[in-house]
N, C-alpha and C positions, 0 to 999 in steps of 0.2 A: 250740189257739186259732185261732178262724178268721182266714183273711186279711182282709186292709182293700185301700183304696183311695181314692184321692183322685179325686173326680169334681165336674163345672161344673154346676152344679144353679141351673134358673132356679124363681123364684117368683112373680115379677107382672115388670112391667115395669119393666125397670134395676135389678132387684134378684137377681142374679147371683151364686151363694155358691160358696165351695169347699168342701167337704162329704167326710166320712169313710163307704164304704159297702162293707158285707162282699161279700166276692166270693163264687159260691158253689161248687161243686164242679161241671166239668163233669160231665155225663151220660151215659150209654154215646154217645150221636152229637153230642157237642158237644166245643169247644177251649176253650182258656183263650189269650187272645191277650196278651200285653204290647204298650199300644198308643205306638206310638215316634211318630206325627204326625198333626193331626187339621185337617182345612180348616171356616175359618166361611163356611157359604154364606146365601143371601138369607133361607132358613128360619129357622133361627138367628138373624140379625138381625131378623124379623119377631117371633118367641119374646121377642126380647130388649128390642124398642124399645114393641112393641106386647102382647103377652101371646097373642100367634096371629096367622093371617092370616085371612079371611075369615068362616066360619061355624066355625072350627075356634079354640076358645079355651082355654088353660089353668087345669084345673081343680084341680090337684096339683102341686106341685114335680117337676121333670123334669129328668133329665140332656140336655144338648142331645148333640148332636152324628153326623153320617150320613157323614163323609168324613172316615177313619179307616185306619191303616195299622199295621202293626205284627209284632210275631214272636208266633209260637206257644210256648209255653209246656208245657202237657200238653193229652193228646187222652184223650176216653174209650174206653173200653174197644172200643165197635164200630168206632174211626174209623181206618182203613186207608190213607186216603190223602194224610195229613198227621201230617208228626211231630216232635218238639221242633225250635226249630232254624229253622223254616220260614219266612223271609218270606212274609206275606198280605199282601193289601189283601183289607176286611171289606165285603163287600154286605150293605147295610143293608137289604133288603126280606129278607122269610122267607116266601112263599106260602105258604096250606096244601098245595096238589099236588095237591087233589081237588074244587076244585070248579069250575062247568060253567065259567070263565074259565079257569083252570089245567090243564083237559082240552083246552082249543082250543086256548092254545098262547100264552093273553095272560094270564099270569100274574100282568103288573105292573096289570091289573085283577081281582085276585084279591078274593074278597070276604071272604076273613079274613086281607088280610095284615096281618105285624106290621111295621113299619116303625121301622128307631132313629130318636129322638130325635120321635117323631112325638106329639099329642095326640090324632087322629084319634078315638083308640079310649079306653074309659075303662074298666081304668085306660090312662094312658098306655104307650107303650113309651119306657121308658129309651135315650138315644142311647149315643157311644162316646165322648164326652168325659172319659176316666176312663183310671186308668192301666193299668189290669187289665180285659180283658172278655171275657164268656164268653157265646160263639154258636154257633149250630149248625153243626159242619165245614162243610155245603153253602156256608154264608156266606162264609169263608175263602178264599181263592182265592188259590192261590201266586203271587208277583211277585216275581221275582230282582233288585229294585229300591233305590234310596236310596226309605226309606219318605216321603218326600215326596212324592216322584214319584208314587209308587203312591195314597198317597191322592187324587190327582187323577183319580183312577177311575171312583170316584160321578159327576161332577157331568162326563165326560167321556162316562160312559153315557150319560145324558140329550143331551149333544149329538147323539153319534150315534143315538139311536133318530129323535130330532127329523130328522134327515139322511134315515134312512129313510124318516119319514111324506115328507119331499119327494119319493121317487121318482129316478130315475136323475137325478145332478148330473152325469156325463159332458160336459161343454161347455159346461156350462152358465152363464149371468149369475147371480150371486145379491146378493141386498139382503140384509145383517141391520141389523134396526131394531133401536138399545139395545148397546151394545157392553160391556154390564160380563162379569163373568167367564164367564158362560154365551153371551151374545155371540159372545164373544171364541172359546170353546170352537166352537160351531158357524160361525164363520167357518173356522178349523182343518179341522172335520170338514168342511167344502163343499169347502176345497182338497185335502184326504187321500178325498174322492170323487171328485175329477177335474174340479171347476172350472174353467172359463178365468178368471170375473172373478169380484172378489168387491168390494163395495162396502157401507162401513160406516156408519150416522148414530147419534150421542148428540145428548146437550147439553150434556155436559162435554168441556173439552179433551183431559183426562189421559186417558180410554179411546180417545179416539180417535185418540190418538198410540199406545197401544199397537197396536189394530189395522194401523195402518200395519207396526209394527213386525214382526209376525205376518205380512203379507203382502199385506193388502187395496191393492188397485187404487188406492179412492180414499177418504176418511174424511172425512165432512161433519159439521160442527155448526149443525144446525137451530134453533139460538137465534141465533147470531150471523149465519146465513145460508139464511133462511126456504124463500130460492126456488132451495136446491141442488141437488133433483132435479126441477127441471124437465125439463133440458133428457133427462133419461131417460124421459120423459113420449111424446116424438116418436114418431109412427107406431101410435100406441096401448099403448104402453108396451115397454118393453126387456130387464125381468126374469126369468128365468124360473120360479124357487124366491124368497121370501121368506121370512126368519126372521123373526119379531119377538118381537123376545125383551122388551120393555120391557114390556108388558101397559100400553101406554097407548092410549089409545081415537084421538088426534089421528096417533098412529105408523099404526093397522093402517089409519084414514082416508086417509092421507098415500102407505101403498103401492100403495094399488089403482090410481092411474092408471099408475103408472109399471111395473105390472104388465102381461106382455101379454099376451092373450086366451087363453085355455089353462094362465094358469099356475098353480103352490101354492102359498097361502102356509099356510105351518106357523105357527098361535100358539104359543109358547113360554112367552113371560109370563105374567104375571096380573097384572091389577091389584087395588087394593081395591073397588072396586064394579064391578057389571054395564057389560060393553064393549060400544056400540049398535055395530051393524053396518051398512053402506052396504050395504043389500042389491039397490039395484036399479044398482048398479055392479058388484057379483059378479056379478048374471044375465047384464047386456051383454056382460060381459067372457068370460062362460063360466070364473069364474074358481073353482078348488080352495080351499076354506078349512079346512083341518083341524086338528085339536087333537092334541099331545103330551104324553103324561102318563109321566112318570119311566122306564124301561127292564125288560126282564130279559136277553134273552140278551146285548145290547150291553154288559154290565158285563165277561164272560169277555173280549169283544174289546174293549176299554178298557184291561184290563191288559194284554194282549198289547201294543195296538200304543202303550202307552207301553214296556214292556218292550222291543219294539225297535227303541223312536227314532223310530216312526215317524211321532211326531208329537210335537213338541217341546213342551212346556207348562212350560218351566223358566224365560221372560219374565215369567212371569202371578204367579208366588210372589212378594209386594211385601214381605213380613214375615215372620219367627215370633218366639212369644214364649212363654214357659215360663206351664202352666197354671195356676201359682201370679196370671199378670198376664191372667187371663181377660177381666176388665173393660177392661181396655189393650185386649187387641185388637180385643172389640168394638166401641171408639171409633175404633179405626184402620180395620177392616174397615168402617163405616158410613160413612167418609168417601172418595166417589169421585174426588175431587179428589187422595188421595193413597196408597190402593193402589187393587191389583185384589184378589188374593186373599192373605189374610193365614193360619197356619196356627199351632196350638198345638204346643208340643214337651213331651212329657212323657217324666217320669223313671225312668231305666232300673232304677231300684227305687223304692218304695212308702213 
C-alpha cells in the first residue's frame, strides 16, 4: 500500500485545504525527508490572499510551502551522503546544473529551475507543506539544529545573497526600508557583515520594535513621523548600503536622498505593480541600484551560520501551529501588527 501524507494545498484565494497525497519512492539520488517545521513567508501569503503575485497566477491546486525542515527518513540507492537519521534543512530551488546561468555560477537564475511551492512553471512545483517529502539529496542539507531553527534557512539565504549584491558592509551605515521578516533578516545579515550602524523604517510599530530588539541603532515609523530621516539627508546623504525590502515605490523614493554619492541600494521587495524610478537622482548621486533575486550558494552558509549561533533568529519565530490549523496561521502570519514569522509543526507520523 503506498504511503500518504497530509499536505496545505491552495486552490484560488483563501481557499486553503488539507489534503491526502501519495508519497512516492525516492529515486536512486533522491531522500525521503519527514518534515518536522515549515515557515509561511510573503510567497505563501501572496498564494493565499491573492492567487499569485504579479504575472505568476495559479493555475492548479498547489502545495505551498519553500521554508521547511525536517529529518531524513530513507535515501536512494546512489545517495552517499546522507542517511536515516539525519537532520536537514530542504533547499527549495533544484537548478538543472547545465545551463549557460548554472555554468557561470548563477544558478539561482537558472532557466529550468524547479522551485517548491512555486507557480512559475506549469505544471506547478509542489512546495513542502506536507508531512513527508521527497527531494533530490543535493536539496537536503544537514543542520545539527531544533528544526525551527533550521527552517529559517530559506528566507536567511535570501538575506544574505541580498548582503552580497550590497558589497563590502565592513563599517558600513545601512538603511533597511520595510522591517518585516525579511527586513528584519537582512538587518541581521548587515550586522553579521560588520556594520557599524544599522537603521530601520516600517509603518507599523510591532516590526519596528522587533528591529530594535535585533540590534538596529534606531527604528523609525514613517506614518506617524514623515520627516524621520531627514536629518540623514545632511551633506548629501549618510547611507552607505540600502536594503529595501518593502517593494514600495514612496520607500526606494524616500532612500535616495539620504543615500550618499556612491552608494547601493539593494531592491529586495516587490511590489504589485511597476516601481517608477527617480532616475535623474541615481545619476547625481552616482548612486548603485541593483536587484536581488533568491540565493544559491548562501543557502549552505544560512545553515551553518544559524547552526553556530551565529546569528540568532530565535526573536523573529511569533507562532506555531499544527498543519491541521493551516488557515489559523495564515490569519496570524498576514497580520503585521502581531507576528513576524509564524511557522507549521507537523506530525512526527502520518
Amino acid at each position: 500500500m503506498a504511503e500518504t501524507t497530509r499536505a496545505a494545498v491552495i486552490h484560488a484565494p483563501h481557499d486553503l485545504r488539507i489534503e491526502v497525497r501519495t508519497v512516492p519512492q525516492p529515486g536512486p539520488a533522491e531522500v525521503r525527508v519527514r518534515v518536522r517545521a515549515g515557515g509561511i513567508c510573503g510567497s505563501d501569503l501572496h498564494y493565499f490572499h491573492h492567487g499569485g503575485f504579479g504575472t505568476v497566477r495559479l493555475r492548479a491546486p498547489m502545495v505551498l510551502g519553500h521554508e521547511v525542515a525536517g529529518v531524513v527518513e530513507a535515501v536512494g540507492d546512489a545517495v552517499t551522503t546522507l542517511r536515516p537519521g539525519d537532520p536537514v534543512a530542504v533547499n527549495p530551488s533544484l537548478p538543472c546544473g547545465h545551463c549557460r546561468f548554472c555554468l557561470a555560477g548563477r544558478a539561482n537564475h537558472c532557466l529550468d529551475m524547479r522551485f517548491h511551492g512555486s507557480a512559475m512553471r506549469d505544471p506547478h512545483v509542489d512546495g513542502g507543506f506536507r508531512d513527508v517529502l521527497v527531494c533530490h539529496a543535493a536539496q537536503a542539507v544537514k543542520a545539527d539544529m531544533p528544526a525551527e531553527r533550521a527552517a529559517f534557512a530559506e528566507p536567511l539565504a535570501v538575506a544574505l545573497h541580498a548582503a552580497r549584491q550590497a558589497g563590502t558592509l565592513l563599517g558600513a551605515r545601512v538603511l533597511v526600508t520595510g522591517a518585516g521578516p525579511i527586513g528584519a533578516l537582512c538587518l541581521l545579515a548587515a550586522r553579521h557583515a560588520g556594520a557599524r550602524e544599522v537603521v530601520a523604517t516600517d509603518l507599523i510599530d510591532a516590526p519596528l520594535a522587533m528591529a530594535r530588539r535585533l540590534g538596529a541603532d534606531a527604528a523609525h515609523n514613517l506614518r506617524t513621523a514623515p520627516d524621520a530621516l531627514a536629518p540623514y539627508a545632511a551633506e548629501k546623504g549618510m547611507f552607505d548600503a540600502v536594503f529595501e525590502c518593502s517593494g514600495s515605490a514612496a520607500a526606494l523614493a524616500g532612500a535616495i536622498p539620504v543615500a550618499r554619492p556612491g552608494a547601493v541600494i539593494v531592491q529586495v521587495g516587490l511590489g504589485g505593480a511597476e516601481t517608477p524610478v527617480p532616475l535623474n537622482a541615481l545619476v547625481a548621486k552616482e548612486i548603485t541600484l541593483r536587484g536581488t533575486f533568491r540565493f544559491h550558494a548562501e543557502f549552505a552558509l544560512a545553515v551553518d551560520v544559524l547552526a553556530r549561533g551565529a546569528i540568532d533568529v530565535s526573536p523573529l519565530l511569533s507562532a506555531t501551529l499544527p498543519l491541521a490549523a493551516a488557515a489559523e496561521a495564515f490569519a496570524l502570519a498576514s497580520d503585521r501588527a502581531r507576528a513576524m514569522k509564524v511557522q507549521l509543526a507537523f506530525s512526527p507520523e502520518v
